[in-house]
C-alpha positions in Angstrom: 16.0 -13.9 -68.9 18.2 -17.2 -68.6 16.8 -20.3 -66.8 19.7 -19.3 -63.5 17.2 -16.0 -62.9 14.5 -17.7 -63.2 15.5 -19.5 -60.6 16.8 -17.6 -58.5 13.6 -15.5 -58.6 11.4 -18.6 -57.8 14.0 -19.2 -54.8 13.7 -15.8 -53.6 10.1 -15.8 -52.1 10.7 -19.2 -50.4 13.8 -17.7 -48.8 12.4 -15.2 -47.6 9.8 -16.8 -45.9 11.9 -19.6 -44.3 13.8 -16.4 -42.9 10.7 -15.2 -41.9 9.4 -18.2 -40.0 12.5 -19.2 -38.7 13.0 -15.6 -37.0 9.1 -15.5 -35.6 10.4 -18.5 -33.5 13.1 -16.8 -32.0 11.2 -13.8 -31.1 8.8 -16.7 -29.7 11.3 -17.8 -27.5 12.3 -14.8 -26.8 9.0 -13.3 -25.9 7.9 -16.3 -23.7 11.2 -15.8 -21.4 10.6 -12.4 -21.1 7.0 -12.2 -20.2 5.9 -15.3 -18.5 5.0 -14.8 -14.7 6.5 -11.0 -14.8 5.1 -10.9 -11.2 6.6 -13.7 -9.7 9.9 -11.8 -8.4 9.4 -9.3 -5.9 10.2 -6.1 -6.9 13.7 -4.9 -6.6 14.1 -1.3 -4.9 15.2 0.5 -7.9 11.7 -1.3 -9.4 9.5 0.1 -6.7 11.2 3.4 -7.1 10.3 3.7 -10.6 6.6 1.9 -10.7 5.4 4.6 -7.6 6.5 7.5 -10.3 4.8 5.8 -13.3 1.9 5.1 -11.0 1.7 9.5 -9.8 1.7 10.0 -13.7 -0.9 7.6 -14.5 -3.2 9.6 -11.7 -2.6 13.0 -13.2 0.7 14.0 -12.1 3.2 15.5 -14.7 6.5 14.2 -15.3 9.4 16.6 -13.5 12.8 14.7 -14.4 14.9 14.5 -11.0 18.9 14.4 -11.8 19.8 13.3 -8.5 17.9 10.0 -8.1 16.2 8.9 -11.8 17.2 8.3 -15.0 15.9 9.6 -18.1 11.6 9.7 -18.7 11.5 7.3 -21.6 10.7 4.1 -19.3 7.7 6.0 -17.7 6.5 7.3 -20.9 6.6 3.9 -22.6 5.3 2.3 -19.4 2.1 4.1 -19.4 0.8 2.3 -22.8 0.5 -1.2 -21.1 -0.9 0.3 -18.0 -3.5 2.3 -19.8 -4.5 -1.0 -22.4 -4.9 -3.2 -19.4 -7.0 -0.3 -17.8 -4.8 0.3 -14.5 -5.2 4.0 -14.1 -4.1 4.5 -10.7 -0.7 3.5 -8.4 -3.1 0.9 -6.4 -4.2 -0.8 -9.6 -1.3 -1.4 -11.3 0.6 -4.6 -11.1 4.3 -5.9 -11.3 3.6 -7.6 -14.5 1.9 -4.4 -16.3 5.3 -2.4 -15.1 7.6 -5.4 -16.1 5.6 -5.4 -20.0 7.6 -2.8 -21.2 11.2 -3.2 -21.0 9.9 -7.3 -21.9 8.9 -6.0 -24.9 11.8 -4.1 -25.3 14.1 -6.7 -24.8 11.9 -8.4 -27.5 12.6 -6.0 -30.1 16.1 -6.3 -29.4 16.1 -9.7 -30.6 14.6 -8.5 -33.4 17.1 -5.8 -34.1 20.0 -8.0 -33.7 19.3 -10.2 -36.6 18.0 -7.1 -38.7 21.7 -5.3 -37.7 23.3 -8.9 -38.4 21.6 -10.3 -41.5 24.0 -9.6 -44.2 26.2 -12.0 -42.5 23.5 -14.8 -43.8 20.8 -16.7 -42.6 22.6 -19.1 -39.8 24.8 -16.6 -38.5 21.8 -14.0 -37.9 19.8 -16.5 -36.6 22.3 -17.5 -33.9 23.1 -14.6 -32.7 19.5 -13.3 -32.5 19.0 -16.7 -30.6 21.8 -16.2 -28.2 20.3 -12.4 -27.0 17.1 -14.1 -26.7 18.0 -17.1 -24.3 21.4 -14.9 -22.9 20.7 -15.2 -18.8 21.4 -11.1 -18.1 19.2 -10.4 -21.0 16.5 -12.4 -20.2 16.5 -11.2 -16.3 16.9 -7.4 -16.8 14.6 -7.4 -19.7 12.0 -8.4 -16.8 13.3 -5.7 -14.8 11.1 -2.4 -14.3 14.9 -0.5 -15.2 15.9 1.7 -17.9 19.2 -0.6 -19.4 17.0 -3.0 -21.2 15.6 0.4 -23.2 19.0 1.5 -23.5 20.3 -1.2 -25.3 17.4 -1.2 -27.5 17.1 2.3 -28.8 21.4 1.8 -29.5 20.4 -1.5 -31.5 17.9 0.8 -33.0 20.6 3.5 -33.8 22.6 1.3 -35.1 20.3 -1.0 -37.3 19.2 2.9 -39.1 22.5 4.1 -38.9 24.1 0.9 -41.1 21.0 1.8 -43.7 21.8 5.4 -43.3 25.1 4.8 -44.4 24.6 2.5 -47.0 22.4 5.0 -48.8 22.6 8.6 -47.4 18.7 8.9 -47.5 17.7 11.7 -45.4 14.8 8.8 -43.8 17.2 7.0 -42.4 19.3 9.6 -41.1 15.9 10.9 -39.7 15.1 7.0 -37.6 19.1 7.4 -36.6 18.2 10.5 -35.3 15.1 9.3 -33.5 16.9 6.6 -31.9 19.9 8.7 -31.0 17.1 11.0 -29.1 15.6 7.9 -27.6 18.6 7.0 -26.3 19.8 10.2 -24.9 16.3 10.3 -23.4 16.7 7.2 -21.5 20.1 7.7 -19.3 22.9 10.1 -19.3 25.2 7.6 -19.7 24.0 6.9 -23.7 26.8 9.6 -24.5 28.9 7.1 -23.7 27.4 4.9 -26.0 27.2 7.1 -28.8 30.8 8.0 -28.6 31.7 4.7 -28.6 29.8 3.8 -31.7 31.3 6.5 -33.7 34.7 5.8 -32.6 34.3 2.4 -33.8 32.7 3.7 -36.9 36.2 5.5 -37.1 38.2 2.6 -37.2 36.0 0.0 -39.1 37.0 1.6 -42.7 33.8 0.6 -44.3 33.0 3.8 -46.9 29.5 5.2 -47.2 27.5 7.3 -48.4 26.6 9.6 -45.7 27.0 13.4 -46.0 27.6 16.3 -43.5 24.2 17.6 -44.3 22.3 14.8 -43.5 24.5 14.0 -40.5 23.0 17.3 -39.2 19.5 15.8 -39.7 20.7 13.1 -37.1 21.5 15.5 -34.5 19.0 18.1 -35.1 16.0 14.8 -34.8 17.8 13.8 -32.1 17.9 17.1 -30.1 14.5 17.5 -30.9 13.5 14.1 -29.4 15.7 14.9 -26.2 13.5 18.2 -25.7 10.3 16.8 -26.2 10.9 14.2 -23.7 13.0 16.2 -20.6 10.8 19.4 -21.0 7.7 16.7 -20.5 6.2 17.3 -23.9 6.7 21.3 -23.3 5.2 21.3 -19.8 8.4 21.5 -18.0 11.1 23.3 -19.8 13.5 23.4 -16.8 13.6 19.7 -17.4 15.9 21.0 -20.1 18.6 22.0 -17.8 18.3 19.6 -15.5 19.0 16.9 -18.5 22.0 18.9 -18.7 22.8 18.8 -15.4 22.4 14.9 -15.0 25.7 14.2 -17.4 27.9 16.0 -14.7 25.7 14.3 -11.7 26.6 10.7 -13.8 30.6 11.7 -14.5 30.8 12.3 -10.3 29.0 9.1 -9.3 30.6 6.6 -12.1 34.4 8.2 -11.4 34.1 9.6 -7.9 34.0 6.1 -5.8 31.7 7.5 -3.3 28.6 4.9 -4.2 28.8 2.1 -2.7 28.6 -0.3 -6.0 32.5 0.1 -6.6 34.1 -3.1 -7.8 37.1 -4.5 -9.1 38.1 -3.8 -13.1 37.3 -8.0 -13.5 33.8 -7.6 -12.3 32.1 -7.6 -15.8 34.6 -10.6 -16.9 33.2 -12.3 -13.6 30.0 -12.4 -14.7 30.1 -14.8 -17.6 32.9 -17.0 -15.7 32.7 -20.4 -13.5 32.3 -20.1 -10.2 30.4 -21.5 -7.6 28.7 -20.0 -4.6 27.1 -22.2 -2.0 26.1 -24.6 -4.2 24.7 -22.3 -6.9 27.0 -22.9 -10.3 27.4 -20.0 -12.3 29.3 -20.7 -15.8 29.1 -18.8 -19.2 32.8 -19.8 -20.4 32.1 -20.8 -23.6 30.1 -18.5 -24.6 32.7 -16.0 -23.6 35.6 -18.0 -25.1 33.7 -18.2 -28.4 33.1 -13.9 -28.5 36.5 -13.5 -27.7 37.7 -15.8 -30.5 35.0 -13.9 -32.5 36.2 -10.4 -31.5 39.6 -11.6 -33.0 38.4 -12.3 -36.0 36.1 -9.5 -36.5 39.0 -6.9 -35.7 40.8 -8.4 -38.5 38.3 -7.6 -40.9 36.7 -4.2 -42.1 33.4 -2.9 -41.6 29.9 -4.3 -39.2 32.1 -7.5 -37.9 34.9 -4.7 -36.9 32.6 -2.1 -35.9 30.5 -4.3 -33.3 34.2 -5.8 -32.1 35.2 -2.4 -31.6 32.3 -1.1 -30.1 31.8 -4.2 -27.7 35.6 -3.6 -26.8 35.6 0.0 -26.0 32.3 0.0 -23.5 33.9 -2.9 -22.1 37.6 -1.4 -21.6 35.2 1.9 -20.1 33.3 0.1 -17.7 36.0 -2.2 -16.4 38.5 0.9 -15.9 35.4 3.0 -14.6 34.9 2.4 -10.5 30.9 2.1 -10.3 29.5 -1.3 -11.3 26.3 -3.2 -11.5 25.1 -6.2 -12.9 23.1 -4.9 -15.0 25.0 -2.4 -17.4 26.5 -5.7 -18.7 23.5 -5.7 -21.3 24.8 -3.1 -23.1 27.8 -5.4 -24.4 25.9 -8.8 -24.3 24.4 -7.8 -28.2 27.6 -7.7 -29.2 29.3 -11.0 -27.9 26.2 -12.2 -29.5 26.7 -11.4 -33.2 30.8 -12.4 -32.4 30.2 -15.4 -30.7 27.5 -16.1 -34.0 30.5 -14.7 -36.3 32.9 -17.2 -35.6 31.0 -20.4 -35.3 29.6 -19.4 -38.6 33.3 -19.2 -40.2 33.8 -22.7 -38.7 33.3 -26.4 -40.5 29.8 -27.5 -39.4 30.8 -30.6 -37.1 32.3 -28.5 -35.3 30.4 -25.4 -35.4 26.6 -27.7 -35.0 28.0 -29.2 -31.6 29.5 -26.0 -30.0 26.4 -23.8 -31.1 24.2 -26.7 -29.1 26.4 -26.4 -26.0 26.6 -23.1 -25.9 22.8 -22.5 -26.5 22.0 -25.3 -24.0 24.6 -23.7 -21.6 23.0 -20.7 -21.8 19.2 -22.1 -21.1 20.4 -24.2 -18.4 22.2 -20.9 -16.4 19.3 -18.7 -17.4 16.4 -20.7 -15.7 18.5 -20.7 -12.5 18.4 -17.6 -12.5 15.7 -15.8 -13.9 13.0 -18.8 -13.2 14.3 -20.7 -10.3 16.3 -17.8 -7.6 16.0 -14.9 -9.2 16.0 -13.2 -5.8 18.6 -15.5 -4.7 21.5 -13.7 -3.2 23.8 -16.4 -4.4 22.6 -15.2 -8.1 25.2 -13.2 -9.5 22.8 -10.7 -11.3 19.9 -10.4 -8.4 22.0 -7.9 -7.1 21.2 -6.2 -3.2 17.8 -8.0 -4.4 14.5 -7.4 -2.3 13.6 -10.7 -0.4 10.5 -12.7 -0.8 9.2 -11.6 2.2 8.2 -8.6 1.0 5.5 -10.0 -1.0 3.7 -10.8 2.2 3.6 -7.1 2.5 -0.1 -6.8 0.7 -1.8 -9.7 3.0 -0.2 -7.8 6.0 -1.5 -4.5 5.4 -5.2 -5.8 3.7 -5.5 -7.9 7.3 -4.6 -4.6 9.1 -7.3 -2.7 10.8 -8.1 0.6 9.7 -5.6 3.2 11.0 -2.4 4.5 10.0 0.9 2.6 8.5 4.2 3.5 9.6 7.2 2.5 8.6 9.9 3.4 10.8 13.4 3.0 9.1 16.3 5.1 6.8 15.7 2.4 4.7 12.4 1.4 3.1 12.2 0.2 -0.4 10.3 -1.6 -2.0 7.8 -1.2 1.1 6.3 1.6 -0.8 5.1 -0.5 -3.8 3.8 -3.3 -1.5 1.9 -0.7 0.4 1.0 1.4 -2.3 -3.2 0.7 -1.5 -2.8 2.1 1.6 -3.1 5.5 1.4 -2.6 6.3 5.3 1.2 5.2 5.0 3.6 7.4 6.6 7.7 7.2 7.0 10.2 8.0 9.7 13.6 7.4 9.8 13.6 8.1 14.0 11.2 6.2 16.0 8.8 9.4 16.3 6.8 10.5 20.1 4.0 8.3 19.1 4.9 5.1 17.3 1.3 3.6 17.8 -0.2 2.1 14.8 -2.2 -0.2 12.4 0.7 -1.7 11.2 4.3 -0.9 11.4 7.4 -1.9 10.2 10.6 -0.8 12.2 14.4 -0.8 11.1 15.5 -4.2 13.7 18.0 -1.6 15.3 15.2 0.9 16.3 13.1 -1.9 17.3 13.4 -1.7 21.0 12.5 2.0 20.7 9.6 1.2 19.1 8.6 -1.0 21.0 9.0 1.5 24.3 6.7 4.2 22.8 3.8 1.8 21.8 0.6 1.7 24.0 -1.8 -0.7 22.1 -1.5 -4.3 22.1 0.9 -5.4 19.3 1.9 -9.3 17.7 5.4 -9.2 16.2 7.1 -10.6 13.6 10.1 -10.2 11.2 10.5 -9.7 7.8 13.7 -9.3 5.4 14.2 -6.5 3.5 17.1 -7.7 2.1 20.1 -9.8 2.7 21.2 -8.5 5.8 18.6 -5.6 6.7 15.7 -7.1 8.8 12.7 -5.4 9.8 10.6 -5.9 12.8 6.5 -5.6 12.2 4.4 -5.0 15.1 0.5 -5.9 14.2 -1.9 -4.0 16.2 -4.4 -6.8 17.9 -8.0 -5.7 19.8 -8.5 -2.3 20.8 
C-alpha cells in the first residue's frame, strides 16, 4: 500500500462524518420548520375532512376507500402511528399537531432523500439542495398540511433514490424497495401514474446505461402491485377497495381535464407561484431561485444521466400540469425537489464568489418568504399557497361549543368544513343544508343567507354573533341564553 492510500483511507472516516454532521443539521432545520406549533393554523377544509376519517379508524372503524371525495389510504394509515404513541385513541382526543406529525415527518425524510438521490454530485451540491427543500416556502407549508402531496413527493423521492441503486447494480433488493415505493405511491393518489410515467420517460431520454434486467423489473411491479392491494383492499378487509382504486384513475382523468371543478386556472399559474408580485401589501418573490433552476435545467439537459433525468422529469410534470386545467397550490411540491437539486447543480458548476453570494441570497430569500407565510399568515388570503384557507375564527369554534349548554348543535348550511373538526367533542352535532321545522338549539351556526330563516323558526332566547368560514362565506351563530 503507497503512502496516497493511506491517506486517502485516513481521510475517508473524517469525510464521512463531516458529511454526516453537516446533513443532521439540515434535517434539523428542516425538522424544526416543519413541526413547531403544528396547531397554530386552523385547519384547512380538506384537513378537517381527512383528520374526522383518521379519527372513525382510530375508534374501531375500518378503512373503505371512497373514489369520489378521498385520496389514496396511506396518509390515514401512517397517521395512526403518532396518534396511537401520543395515546389519542378517539376523534375527540386527537389534536391538529398529532394529525399534522405525519406528513412533517414526511417532508423530513424528503430532505433526507434529496441529498441521498443527489450525493454523487459531491458534498456542497447535495448539501444545498437538501438545504433549499428544507427552507423551500411550499415545502415547508404543505409538509404541515394534514394532505396526501407531502407523502407523494416522498415515496417518488423514495422510488427514485432505490431506483438509481437499482440500476446501478441490478440487485433484486433494490428493485424490491423500488417496488415498495412505487406501491406507496400508487397507494397515496391516483394521480402517482403520472408520476411514474414521467420518471420513466425521463429515464428514456437520460442515456445513462445500467444494469437492470427485465426480470427484476418484474419484481418492481409485482412489489408494487402487491403493496397497492394490501393497502386499497384495507389489509384484506375490503377487497372492493380494489375496484374502486381502479375506478379513482378515471374519477382523476374527468376532474383534472374536464374543467368542471372550480380550481381551473391559467397554464402560468405554477410559474406564478415562485414570481414577484405583490398583493395588498404582502410581497411574494422566489425569482432567483427560479432563475437559477432554470439556468440549472439548461445545463442538466445538456448532460447525460441523474442531472438530465431530474431536468427531464421536473420539465415533463411541469409542461403536464401547466397544460392540464385543474390547479392547486399545492401539487407544486411535486416539482420543487427538482428545482432543488438544479438550482444546487448550477451554483455548484459556478466559481465560488460568485456561487457563495447567490447561494446566501437565495437561501436567505427563501427564509425570509417562508416565515411570511408559513409562520406569520399562513391563513392569510393574501398568501399565495393558503389557498380557499379556513379563517381564524374557526378556532373559536371549541370555546363556543364547551360554553354551550347541554343540548343539540346544529349547523345549518351547504357548506360546513372544517366545523366538523372544531366540533368533533360534541357528539350531539347535527347538519342541514335547509333551515329545518325546528331550528332551536344549543348552539347553531347558520349559512348568513339562511340566517333570517333561522332566525324565524327559533323559540328560545338566542345572542348572535358571526364567524368567517372563509374569505367570503360568513356564518351567523345564535347562542341559546336562559331557558
Amino acid at each position: 500500500m503507497n503512502s496516497a492510500d493511506s491517506t486517502a483511507e485516513v481521510h475517508e472516516p473524517r469525510r464521512l462524518r463531516l458529511d454526516a454532521g453537516l446533513l443532521l443539521l439540515v434535517l434539523l432545520v428542516a425538522l424544526g420548520l416543519r413541526c413547531f406549533d403544528l396547531g397554530a393554523r386552523p385547519m384547512h377544509a380538506d384537513e378537517a375532512n381527512q383528520a374526522v376519517k383518521l379519527g372513525q379508524m382510530l375508534e374501531g372503524g375500518t378503512y373503505l376507500f371512497d373514489p369520489q371525495d378521498h385520496h389514496g389510504p396511506t396518509l390515514y394509515y401512517f397517521g395512526l402511528i403518532p396518534a396511537r404513541l401520543r395515546g389519542q385513541t378517539t376523534l375527540a382526543a386527537l389534536t391538529e399537531s398529532t394529525v399534522r406529525l405525519t406528513p412533517a415527518l414526511a417532508g423530513v425524510l424528503a430532505v433526507a432523500l434529496l441529498w441521498l438521490l443527489v450525493r454523487s454530485w459531491g458534498r456542497w451540491p447535495a448539501l444545498l439542495a437538501a438545504l433549499l427543500l428544507a427552507v423551500s416556502p411550499a415545502a415547508v407549508y404543505y409538509s404541515r398540511y394534514f394532505i396526501q402531496e407531502t407523502l407523494l413527493v416522498t415515496f417518488t423521492l423514495g422510488a427514485f433514490v432505490c431506483g438509481q441503486r437499482w440500476w446501478r447494480t441490478g440487485r433484486a433488493g433494490w428493485a424490491i424497495t423500488t417496488g415498495i415505493c412505487l406501491g406507496l405511491m400508487m397507494a397515496t393518489k391516483a394521480s402517482s401514474l403520472v408520476y411514474a410515467a414521467a420518471a420513466l420517460l425521463a429515464v428514456a431520454v437520460s442515456h445513462r446505461k445500467g444494469n437492470a434486467s427485465w426480470r427484476a423489473a418484474g419484481l418492481v411491479g409485482g412489489t408494487a402491485l402487491i403493496v397497492v392491494s394490501l393497502f386499497y383492499s384495507s389489509f384484506g378487509l375490503n377487497h372492493a377497495g380494489l375496484r374502486e382504486a381502479v375506478h379513482s384513475i378515471d374519477l382523476m382523468a374527468l376532474k383534472a381535464t374536464a374543467g368542471l371543478s372550480g380550481h381551473e386556472k391559467p397554464w402560468w399559474y405554477y410559474g406564478s407561484l415562485f414570481v414577484w408580485q405583490r398583493t395588498g401589501g404582502y410581497i411574494w418573490d422566489q425569482t432567483l431561485f427560479l432563475l437559477l433552476a432554470l439556468v440549472g435545467g439548461s445545463l442538466a439537459l445538456r448532460r447525460s444521466g441523474l442531472p438530465r433525468f431530474l431536468a427531464a422529469y421536473t420539465v415533463i410534470i411541469a409542461i403536464i400540469f401547466s397544460a392540464t386545467p385543474y390547479k392547486t397550490p399545492w401539487l407544486v411540491v411535486s416539482i420543487i425537489p427538482g428545482l432543488c437539486a438544479l438550482a444546487a447543480l448550477v451554483l455548484s458548476r459556478w466559481r465560488r464568489p460568485v456561487a457563495l453570494p447567490l447561494a446566501f441570497f437565495v437561501v436567505l430569500g427563501l427564509v425570509w418568504q417562508m416565515r411570511q407565510a408559513v409562520f406569520l399568515r399562513p391563513a392569510d388570503e393574501r398568501n399565495p399557497l393558503a389557498y380557499v384557507h379556513t379563517s381564524p375564527d374557526m378556532k373559536k369554534v371549541p370555546a363556543l361549543a364547551a360554553a354551550a349548554p347541554a343540548g343539540p348543535v346544529k349547523i345549518i348550511s351547504a357548506e360546513y368544513w372544517p366545523l366538523p373538526w372544531y366540533l368533533r367533542a360534541r357528539a350531539e352535532t347535527g347538519y342541514w343544508t335547509e333551515p329545518p321545522t325546528d331550528c332551536d338549539g344549543a348552539l347553531i351556526f347558520a349559512d348568513a343567507t339562511q340566517a333570517d330563516m333561522v332566525r324565524s323558526r327559533l323559540r328560545g332566547k338566542y345572542r348572535e354573533g358571526f364567524l368567517g368560514l372563509r374569505p367570503g362565506f360568513v356564518l351567523v351563530v345564535f347562542e341559546r341564553v336562559g331557558e
